[in-house]
N, C-alpha and C positions, 0 to 999 in steps of 0.2 A: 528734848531727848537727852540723856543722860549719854556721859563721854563710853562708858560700856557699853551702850548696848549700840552707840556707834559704830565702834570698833569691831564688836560682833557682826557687824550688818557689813563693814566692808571688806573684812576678814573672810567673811563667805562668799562677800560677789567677786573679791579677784580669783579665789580660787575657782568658782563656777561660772564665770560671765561665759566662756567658751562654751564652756557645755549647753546653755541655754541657745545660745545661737545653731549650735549644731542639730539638738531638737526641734526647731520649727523648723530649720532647712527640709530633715526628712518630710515636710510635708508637701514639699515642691520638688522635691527627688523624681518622683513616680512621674510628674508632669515628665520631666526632661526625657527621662528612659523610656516613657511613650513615645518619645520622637528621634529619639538617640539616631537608632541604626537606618532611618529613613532620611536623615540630613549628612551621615557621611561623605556622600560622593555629591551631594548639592552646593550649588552656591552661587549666590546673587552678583558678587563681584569680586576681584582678581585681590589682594593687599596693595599691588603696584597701582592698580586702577583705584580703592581706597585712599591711599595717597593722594594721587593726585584732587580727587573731591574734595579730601580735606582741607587741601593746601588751597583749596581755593573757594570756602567758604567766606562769606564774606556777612557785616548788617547791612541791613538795608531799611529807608523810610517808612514811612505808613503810606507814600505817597505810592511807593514803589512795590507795596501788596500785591500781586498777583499779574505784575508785570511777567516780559517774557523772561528776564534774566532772574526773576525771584521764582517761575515756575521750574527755569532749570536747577535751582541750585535747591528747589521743591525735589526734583527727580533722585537729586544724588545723596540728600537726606531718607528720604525714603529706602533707599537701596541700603543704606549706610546701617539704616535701621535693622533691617531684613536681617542682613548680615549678620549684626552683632549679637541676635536671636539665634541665630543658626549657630555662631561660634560658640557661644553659651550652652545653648543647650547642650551641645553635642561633646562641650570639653574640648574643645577647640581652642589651640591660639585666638583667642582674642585681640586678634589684631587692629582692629576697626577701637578699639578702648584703647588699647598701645598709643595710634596713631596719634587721637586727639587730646590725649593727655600729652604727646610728645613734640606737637606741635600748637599746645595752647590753646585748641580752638573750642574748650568748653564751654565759654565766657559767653560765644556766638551760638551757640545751638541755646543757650538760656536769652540772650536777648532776643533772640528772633520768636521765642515761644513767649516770652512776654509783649512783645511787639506784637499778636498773629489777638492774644488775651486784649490788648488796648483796642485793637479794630474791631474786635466782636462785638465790644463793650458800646463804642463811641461812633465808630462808622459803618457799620451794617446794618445797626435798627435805622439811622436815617435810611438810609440806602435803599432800604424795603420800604419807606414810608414814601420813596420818592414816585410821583405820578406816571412820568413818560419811561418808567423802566419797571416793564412785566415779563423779564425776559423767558422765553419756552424752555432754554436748556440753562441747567440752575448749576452743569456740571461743573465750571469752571469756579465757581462760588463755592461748593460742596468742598472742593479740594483746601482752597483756603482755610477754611475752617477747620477741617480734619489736620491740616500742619500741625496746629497745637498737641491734638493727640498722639501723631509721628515722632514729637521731639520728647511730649513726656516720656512716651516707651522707651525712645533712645535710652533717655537718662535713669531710668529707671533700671536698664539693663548695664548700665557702665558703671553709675553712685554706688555699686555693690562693693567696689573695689576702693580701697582707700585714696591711692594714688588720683583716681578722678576727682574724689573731693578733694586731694590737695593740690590739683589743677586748676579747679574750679575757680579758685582765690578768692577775689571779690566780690566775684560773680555769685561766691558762695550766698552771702547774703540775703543779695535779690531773689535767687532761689527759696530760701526761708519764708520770705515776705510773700512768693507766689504761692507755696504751698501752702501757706496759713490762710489764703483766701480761699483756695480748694477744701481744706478742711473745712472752715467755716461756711463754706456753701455745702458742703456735705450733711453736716450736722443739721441744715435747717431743713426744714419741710419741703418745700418749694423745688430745691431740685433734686428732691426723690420723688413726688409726685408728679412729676414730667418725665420723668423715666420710666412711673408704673403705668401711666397711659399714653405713653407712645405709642401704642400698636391698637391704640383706641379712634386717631384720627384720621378719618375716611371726607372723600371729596373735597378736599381742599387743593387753595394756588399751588404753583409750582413755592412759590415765594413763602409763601405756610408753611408750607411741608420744611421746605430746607430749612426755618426756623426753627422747627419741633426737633429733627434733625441736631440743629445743633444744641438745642437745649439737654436732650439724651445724651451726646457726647461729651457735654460737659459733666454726666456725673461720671464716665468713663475715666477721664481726664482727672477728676476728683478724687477717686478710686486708685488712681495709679501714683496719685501726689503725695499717698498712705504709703508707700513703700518707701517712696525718696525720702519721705521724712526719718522713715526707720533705719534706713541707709546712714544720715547724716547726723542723729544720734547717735548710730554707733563709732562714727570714725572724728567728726568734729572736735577739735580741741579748745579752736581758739574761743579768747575769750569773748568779742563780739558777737560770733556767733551764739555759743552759750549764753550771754547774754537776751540778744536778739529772740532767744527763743525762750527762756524763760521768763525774762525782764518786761520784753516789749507786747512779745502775744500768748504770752500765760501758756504757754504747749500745754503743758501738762490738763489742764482744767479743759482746754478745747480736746483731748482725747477722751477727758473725760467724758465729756458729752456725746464722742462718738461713740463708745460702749454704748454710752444708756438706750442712743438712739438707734445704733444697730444698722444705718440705711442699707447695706448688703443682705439685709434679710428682711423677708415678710410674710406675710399669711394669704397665702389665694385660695376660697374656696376648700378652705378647712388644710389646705396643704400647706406645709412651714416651705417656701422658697429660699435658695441662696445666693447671692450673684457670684460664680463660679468659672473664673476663664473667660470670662465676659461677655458673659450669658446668662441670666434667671434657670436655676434648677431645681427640683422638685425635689427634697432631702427627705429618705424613708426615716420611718418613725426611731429607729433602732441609731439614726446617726445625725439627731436632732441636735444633740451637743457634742458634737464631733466641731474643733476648731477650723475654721476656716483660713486659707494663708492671711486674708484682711484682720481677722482677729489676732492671728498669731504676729502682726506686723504691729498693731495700735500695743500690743502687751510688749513688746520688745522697746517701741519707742518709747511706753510707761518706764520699761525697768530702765531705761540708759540714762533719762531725763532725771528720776527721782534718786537712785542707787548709785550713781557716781560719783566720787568724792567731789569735784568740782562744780558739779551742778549741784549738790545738798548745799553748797554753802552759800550760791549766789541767790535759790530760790528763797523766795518769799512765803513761809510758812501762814500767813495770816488766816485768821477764823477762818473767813471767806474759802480760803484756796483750800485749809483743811479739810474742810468739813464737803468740798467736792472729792477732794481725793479720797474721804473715807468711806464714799459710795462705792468705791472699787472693790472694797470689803466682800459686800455683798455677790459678786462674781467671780471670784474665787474662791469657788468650790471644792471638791475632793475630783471629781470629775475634771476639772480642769487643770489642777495641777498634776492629775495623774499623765497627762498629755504635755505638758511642758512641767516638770517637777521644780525647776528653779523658780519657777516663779511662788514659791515659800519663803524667797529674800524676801521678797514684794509683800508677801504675807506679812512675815514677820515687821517689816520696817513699819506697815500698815498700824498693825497691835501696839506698836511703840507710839505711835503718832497719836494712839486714841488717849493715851494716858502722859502724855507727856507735850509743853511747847518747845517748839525747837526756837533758839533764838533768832531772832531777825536776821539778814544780812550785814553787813558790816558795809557802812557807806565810805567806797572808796572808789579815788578820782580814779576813774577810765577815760584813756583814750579810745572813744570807742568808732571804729569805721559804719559808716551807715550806707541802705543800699541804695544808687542811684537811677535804674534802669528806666524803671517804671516813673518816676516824677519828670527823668528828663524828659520822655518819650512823651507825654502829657503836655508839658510846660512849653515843647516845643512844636506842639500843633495845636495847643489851646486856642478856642473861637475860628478855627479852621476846619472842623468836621463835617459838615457842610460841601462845602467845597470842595474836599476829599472826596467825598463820597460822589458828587457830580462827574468830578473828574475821569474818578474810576468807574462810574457808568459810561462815558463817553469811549474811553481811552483802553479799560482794563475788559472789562468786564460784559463786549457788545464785540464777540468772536465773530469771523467768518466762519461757514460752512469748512473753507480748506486750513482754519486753525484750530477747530475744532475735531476736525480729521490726523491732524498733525499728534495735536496734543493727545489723543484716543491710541493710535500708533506708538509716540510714545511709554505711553502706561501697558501699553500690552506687552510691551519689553522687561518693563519695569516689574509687573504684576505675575512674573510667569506662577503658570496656575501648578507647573510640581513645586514650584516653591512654597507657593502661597499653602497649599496641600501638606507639607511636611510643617509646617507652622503652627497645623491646627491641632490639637489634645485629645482627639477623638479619630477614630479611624474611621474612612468612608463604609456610608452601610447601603446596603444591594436596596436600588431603586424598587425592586419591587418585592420580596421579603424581608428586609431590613436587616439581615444579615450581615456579618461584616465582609468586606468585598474587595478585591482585587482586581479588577477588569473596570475599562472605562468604557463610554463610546466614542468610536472612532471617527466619527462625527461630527458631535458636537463640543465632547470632551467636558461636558459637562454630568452626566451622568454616573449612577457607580453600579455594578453587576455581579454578582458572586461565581453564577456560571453564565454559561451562554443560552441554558433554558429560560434563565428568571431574563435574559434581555430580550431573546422571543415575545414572553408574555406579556410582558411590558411596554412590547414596543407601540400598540395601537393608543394608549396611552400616550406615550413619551412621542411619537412622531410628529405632530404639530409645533411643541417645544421646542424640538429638536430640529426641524427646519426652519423657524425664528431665530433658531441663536445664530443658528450655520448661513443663513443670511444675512444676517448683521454685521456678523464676526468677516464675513469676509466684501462688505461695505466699506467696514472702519481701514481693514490692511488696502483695498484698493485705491 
């Protein structure tokens, strides 16, 4: 590329890199103000009582998975979670991101979500293959697994903020190294077609099931590792990291492949689907190329990656990487930059790149830090998996009836359902015309009603339901 049309290309992205961020934010606006005025007087936990969770996070073994001390410090993450949703959306002190930035503890909510990713991997396929463990209630197992997707949301809700990535420190790395395996499971076949027939598999184990289970939640988990990336392109400086993400796992060329391949969207039955708030949705014809926040994150991570001065100069222009990036050509449209207009830098750097080589990098000595999370975590239970997994059948994973009960009480604390209700993107709709609805039952509390006619009508319906939950529900508190 010629030193003009450089200077052109970066001459424009300082003056508009702001602007491009603030156009895709509007497409997440709408979510929040859906929830704004339903989360103002809510809240999962006190700052004082944040505090103290934080300060007393702690790692823990693979050994120590799903122990009692790793299910409470399970509890307070979770809440931690909640919270930090709630302060967000709502414009909220952001206290809960304050805290953990302020007290260092980002390092920990990233090693324990790659610790939660090592036992999925290495000690839960044993564990199901073991003989003398068919256990009936799979729910203490379920939770473990779902960790991982607790702390990506976490992170996913705080990385927005520069100061968390420059908490992060080291930790930053490992983080890179996790999300490029989430991308790269993303981009491949396999775990998006475990996610389009989930709801395909009937009459299977308890032990099947929670496998299928977690294989679904892994493209959840993949899905939200799409944000963090875009998070830490845009505030990342250092050179390792920029490195790390250029140098080591090609970002750029692995997004690439997420455009092409699209996994957030499909075809059912003549319908274009989208995965939207973490749900398959059925997009009318009229808003088929309507961006999605996933699209509008992988375009953002594109522009931070390729448009930055720092990063043009470390990446590797070869054939190869080119001639991926100039697939991008082809998806930017008139229609899509009408939706995020900056992305015309992107255009333009594109057209310069078809007609011009940029020179290589310039090889020079770095010191460069590497991330060590995941090799320790490995290296120091190698040829131990096994054993592990025995153990925590014995030990972890083989509840009584009254810890079972215990741990169900807990989560009803944890899970309160106005919380859990103002969290969600969509407002309840009336059990029996589908209306939007304001009334519950008082009951079972699970249901939703618009008037007290449509709970009439519904109720010969709803009353079997309804005395199932309200038996159970008050099983688990006794």
């Amino acid at each position: 590329m010629t030193t003009t049309g450089n200077s052109v290309v970066r001459t424009s992205l300082t003056v508009r890199t702001g602007l491009l961020k603030l156009q895709l934010d509007k497409l997440f606006i709408s979510l929040w103000l859906n929830i704004f005025f339903n989360v103002m007087d809510i809240s999962v936990i006190l700052p004082v009582e944040a505090e103290g969770f934080i300060q007393s996070l702690e790692t823990f073994s693979l050994k120590e998975v799903g122990s009692e001390r790793w299910f409470k410090q399970h509890d307070y993450i979770e809440k931690l979670n909640m919270q930090a949703i709630l302060n967000a959306s709502a414009m909220h002190d952001e206290f809960v991101k304050d805290l953990l930035v302020s007290f260092g503890k980002i390092h920990i909510l990233v090693h324990e979500m790659i610790l939660i990713e090592v036992w999925k991997q290495k000690v839960f396929p044993i564990l199901c293959q073991l003989e003398d463990f068919n256990p009936e209630k799979t729910f203490h197992l379920y939770m473990v697994i779902h960790h991982e997707a607790t702390i990506i949301n976490l992170l996913e809700t705080i990385m927005f903020h520069k100061d968390s990535c420059d908490a992060a420190d080291d930790s930053l790395l490992d983080l890179v190294d996790y999300c490029h395996r989430k991308l790269t499971l993303l981009a491949s076949e396999a775990i998006r077609d475990v996610a389009v027939t989930y709801d395909q598999h009937k009459q299977i184990s308890s032990l099947e099931e929670l496998q299928v289970q977690s294989a679904a939640l892994e493209f959840e988990i993949s899905l939200k590792a799409v944000s963090v990336v875009r998070y830490i392109t845009d505030h990342a400086d250092n050179i390792s990291i920029i490195n790390r993400m250029l140098c080591t796992h090609n970002l750029p060329c692995v997004l690439v492949q997420l455009m092409d391949h699209c996994p957030w969207s499909r075809c059912r039955e003549g319908n274009v689907q989208k995965h939207i708030d973490g749900k398959w949705q059925t997009i009318p014809v009229e808003d088929h190329l309507k961006m999605t926040k996933l699209d509008g994150q992988v375009w953002l991570s594109l522009y931070n990656l390729l448009l930055k001065e720092e990063c043009q100069r470390k990446y590797d222009f070869s054939s190869f990487n080119k001639s991926q990036l100039l697939k991008l050509r082809g998806f930017l449209t008139d229609v899509l930059i009408d939706q995020l207009p900056n992305l015309v830098d992107l255009q333009r750097f594109l057209a310069h790149l078809t007609v011009s080589d940029p020179a290589p990098p310039k090889k020079e000595l770095i010191l460069e830090q590497i991330p060590e999370m995941w090799n320790r975590i490995i290296s120091e239970n190698s040829g131990k998996w096994k054993a592990i997994a025995k153990y925590q059948v014995k030990e972890t994973f083989n509840p009584s009836e009254s810890d079972l009960r215990q741990q169900a009480q807990r989560l009803a604390q944890t899970y309160n359902l106005d919380v859990m209700e103002s969290l969600l993107p969509e407002k309840p709709k009336c059990g029996s015309c589908g209306r939007e609805a304001k009334k519950r039952c008082s009951r079972c509390r699970g249901e939703w009603y618009c008037h007290r006619e449509c709970q009439v009508k519904h109720w010969p319906k709803h009353k079997k339901a309804c005395q199932l939950m309200t038996e159970t529900t008050e099983k688990i508190v006794s």
